[in-house]
C-alpha positions in Angstrom: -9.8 7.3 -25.3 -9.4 7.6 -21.6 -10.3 5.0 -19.5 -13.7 5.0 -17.9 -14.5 1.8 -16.5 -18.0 2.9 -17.1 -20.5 -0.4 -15.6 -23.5 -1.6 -16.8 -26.8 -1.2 -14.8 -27.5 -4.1 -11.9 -28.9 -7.5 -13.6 -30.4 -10.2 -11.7 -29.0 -13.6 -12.3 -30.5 -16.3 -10.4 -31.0 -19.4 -10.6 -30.8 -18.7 -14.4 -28.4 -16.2 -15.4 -29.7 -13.1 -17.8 -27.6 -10.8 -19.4 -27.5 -8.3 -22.0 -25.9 -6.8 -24.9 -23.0 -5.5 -22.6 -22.9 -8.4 -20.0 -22.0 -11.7 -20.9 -22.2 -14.9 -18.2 -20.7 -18.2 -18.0 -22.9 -20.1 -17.4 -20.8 -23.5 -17.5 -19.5 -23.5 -14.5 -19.7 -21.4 -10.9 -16.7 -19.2 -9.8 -13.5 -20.6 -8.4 -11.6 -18.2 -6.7 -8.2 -19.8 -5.1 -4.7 -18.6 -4.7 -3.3 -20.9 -7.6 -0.9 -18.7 -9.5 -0.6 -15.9 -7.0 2.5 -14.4 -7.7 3.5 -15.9 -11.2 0.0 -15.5 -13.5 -1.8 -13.2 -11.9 -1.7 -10.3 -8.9 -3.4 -11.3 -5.7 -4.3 -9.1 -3.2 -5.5 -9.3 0.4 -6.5 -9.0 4.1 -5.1 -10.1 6.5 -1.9 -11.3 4.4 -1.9 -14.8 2.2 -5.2 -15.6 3.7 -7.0 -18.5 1.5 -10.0 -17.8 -0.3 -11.0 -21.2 -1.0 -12.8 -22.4 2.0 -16.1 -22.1 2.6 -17.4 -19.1 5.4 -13.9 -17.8 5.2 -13.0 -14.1 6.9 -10.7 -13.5 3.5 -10.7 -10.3 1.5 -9.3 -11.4 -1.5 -8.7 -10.1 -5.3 -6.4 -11.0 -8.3 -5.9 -9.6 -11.6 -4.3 -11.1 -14.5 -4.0 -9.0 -18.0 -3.8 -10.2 -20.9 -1.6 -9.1 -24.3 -2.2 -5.8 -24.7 -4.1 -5.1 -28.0 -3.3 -1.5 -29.7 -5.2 0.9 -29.6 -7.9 -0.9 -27.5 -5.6 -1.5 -24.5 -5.6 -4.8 -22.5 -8.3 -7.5 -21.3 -8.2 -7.5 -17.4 -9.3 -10.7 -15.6 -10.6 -10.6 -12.1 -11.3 -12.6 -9.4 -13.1 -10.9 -6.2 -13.9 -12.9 -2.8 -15.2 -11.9 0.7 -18.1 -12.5 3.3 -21.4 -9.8 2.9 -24.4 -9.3 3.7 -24.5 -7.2 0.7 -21.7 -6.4 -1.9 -17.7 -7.3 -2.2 -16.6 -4.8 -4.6 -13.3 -3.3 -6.5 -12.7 0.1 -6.8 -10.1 1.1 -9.4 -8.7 4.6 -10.1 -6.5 5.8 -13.1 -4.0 8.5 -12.5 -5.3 9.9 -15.8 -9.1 10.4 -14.3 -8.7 10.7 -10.6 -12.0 12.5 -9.8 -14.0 8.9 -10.8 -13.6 5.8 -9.3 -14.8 3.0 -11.1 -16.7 0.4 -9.2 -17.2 -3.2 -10.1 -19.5 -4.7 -7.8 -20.6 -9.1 -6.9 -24.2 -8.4 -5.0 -26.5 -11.1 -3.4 -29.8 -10.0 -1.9 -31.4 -13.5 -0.6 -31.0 -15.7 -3.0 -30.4 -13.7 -5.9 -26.9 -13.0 -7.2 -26.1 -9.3 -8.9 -23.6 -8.0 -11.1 -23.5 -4.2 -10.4 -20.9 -1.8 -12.5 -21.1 1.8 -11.2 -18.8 5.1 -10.8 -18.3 7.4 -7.9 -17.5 11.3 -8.6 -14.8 12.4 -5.8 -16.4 16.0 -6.1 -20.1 15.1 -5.5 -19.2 11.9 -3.6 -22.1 10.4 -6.0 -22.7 6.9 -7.4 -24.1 6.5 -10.2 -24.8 2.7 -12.6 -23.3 3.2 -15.4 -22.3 0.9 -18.4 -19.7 -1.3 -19.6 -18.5 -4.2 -21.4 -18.1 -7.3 -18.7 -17.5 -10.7 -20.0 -17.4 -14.6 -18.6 -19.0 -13.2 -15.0 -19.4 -16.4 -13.0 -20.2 -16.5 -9.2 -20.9 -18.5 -6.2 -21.9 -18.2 -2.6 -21.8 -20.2 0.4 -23.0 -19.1 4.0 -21.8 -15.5 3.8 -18.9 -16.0 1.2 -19.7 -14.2 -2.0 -16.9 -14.9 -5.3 -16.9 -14.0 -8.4 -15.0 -14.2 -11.8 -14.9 -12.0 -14.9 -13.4 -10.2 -17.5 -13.1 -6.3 -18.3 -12.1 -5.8 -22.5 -10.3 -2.5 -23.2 -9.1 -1.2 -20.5 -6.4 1.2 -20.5 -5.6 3.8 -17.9 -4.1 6.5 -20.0 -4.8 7.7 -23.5 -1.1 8.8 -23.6 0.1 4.8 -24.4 -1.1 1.7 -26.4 -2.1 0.3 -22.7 -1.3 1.6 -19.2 -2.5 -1.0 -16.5 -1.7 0.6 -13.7 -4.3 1.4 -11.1 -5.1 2.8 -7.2 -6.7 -0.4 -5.7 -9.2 -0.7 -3.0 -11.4 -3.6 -2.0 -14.6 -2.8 -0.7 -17.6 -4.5 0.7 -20.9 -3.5 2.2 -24.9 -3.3 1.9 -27.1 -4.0 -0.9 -31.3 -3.2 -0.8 -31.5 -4.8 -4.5 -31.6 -1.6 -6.1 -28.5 0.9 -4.8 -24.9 -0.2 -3.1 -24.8 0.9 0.2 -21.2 3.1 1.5 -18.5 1.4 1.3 -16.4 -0.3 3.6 -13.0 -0.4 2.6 -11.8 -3.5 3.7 -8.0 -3.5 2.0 -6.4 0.2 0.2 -4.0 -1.9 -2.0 -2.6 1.7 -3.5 -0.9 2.1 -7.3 -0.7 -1.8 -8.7 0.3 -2.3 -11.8 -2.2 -5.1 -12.7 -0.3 -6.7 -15.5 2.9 -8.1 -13.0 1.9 -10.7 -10.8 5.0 -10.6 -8.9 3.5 -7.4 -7.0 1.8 -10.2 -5.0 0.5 -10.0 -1.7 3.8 -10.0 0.3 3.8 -6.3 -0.7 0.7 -4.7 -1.4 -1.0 -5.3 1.5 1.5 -5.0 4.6 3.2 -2.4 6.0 6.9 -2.5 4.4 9.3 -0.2 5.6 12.3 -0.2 3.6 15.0 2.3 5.2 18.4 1.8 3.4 21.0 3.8 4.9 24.3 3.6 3.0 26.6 5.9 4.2 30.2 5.8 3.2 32.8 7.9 5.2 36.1 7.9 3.2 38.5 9.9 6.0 41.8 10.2 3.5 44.6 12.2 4.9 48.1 12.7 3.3 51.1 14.1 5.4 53.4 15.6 3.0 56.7 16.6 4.8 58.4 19.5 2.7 61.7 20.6 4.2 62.0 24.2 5.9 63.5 26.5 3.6 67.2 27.3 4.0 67.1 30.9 5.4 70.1 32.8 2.8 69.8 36.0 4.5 71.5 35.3 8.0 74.4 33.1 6.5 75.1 35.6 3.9 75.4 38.1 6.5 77.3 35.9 9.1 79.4 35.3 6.3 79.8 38.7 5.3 80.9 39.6 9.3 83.5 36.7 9.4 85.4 38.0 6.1 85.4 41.4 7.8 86.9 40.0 10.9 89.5 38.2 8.7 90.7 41.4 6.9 91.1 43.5 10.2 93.2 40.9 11.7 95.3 41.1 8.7 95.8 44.3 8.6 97.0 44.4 12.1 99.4 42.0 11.3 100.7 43.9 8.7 100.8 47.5 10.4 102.5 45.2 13.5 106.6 45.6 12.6 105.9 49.5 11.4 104.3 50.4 14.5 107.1 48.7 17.1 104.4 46.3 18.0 
C-alpha cells in the first residue's frame, strides 16, 4: 500500500494524557530529546548546525529519526524525536517520492498549558490541510519556557509500494501558530531535502549545510612518438646516371679503336 502518513485528529493531553484507539502515550516518563547517538543510532537534523537540544529556552531546531528492522510487507517502525521554541507548533513534514502531491504532517502543539499531538496532510494542488488519521505510538513530551520536545513512534511506514520498505523521505522542519483547533502556515525553519531515515551517518554535517563538492579530475596524457624512417633511395636518377656513364665508356672505346685506321 502506498505510504500515507495519514494523522490522527488533535487530542488534548494535559496534565493527564488521553489517547485513543490510534494514539498511544507514554505516560512513564516526559520526552528527552538530546544529541546522544547522532550519527551512529539515529539521523539528526538541524538549524543552525550541531546545535544542542537539551538545554532549556534553547534557539535549536532539531529532529532525528531512527528506524527500526524493516518488517515485510508492513514496512518499518520510524522513531522520532522533534525539538524547537513556539508559540504554537514544531512540526515534521515528510514527502515520499511515490506520493509527492501530499505532505504528511506530524505535529507537537501547546496552547497554554495544554500539550497536543496533531497528525495532518497538506494537498500541494489545493494547498489544504486537512487532520487526518494514523497509528502514533509511545508520544511523550515536555516543555519549558518556549521549548516544545517530543518523542514517538510511526508503525508501517514505507514510502513506496514498489519494495518490502523504502525509508527515504523530503524532510522539512516546521514550526508556527496553533488557536487549539487548526495549525497555523508554516514556517519552515530547516528544508533537510531526500534523507534516507534508516542511516544515521547522514547526520547533521550534511543535511543541513551548504556542501559544495566540485571534483575536477582532469588527466592530460600528451604522448608523442617520433619515428624516424629513412628517405627512400631514389632508383630512377642512378639508374639513369648509370646508364649515361656506360654510354660514355663505349664511345671512348670506340674511338680508341677507329684511332690507328683513321691515321689518328
Amino acid at each position: 500500500m502506498e505510504y500515507t502518513l495519514v494523522l490522527l485528529m488533535m487530542i488534548v493531553v494535559a496534565p493527564a494524557v488521553h489517547g485513543s484507539s490510534h494514539l498511544s502515550f507514554d505516560n512513564t516518563t516526559q520526552a528527552n530529546v538530546t544529541r546522544d547517538g547522532c550519527g551512529t543510532t539515529k539521523l539528526c537534523t538541524e538549524s543552525p548546525t550541531q546545535c544542542d537540544p537539551a538545554p532549556a529556552n534553547n534557539t535549536c531546531q532539531f529532529a532525528s529519526f531512527r528506524s527500526d528492522m524493516a518488517m515485510p510487507p508492513n514496512g518499518s517502525t520510524l522513531n522520532l524525536e522533534r525539538s524547537g521554541p513556539t508559540e504554537g507548533y514544531v512540526a515534521l513534514e515528510l514527502v515520499s517520492a511515490a506520493n509527492p502531491n501530499i505532505t504528511q504532517i506530524f505535529a507537537c502543539a501547546r496552547i497554554n498549558d495544554t500539550f497536543m499531538f496533531v497528525t495532518a496532510e497538506r494537498n500541494a494542488t489545493s494547498n489544504m490541510t486537512n487532520n487526518v488519521e494514523r497509528r502514533v505510538t509511545n508520544i511523550r513530551y515536555k516543555w519549558s519556557g518556549m521549548l516544545v520536545q517530543c518523542q514517538y513512534a510511526i508503525p508501517n511506514v514505507n514510502a513506496t509500494t514498489a519494495r518490502a520498505a523504502d525509508t527515504t523521505f523530503g524532510v522539512t522542519l516546521t514550526s508556527g501558530t496553533f488557536d487549539g483547533t487548526n495549525l497555523g502556515s508554516p514556517m519552515v525553519q530547516l528544508a533537510a531535502g531526500s534523507l534516507n531515515l534508516a542511516d544515521p551517518t547522514l547526520g547533521s554535517n550534511t543535511t543541513n549545510t551548504n556542501s559544495t563538492t566540485s571534483t575536477n579530475s582532469t588527466t592530460s596524457t600528451n604522448s608523442t612518438t617520433n619515428s624516424t624512417t629513412a628517405a627512400p633511395t631514389n632508383t630512377t636518377a642512378s639508374s639513369a646516371a648509370n646508364g649515361l656513364l656506360c654510354n660514355a665508356f663505349l664511345i671512348l672505346l670506340a674511338v680508341f679503336s677507329l684511332s690507328p685506321l683513321l691515321g689518328v
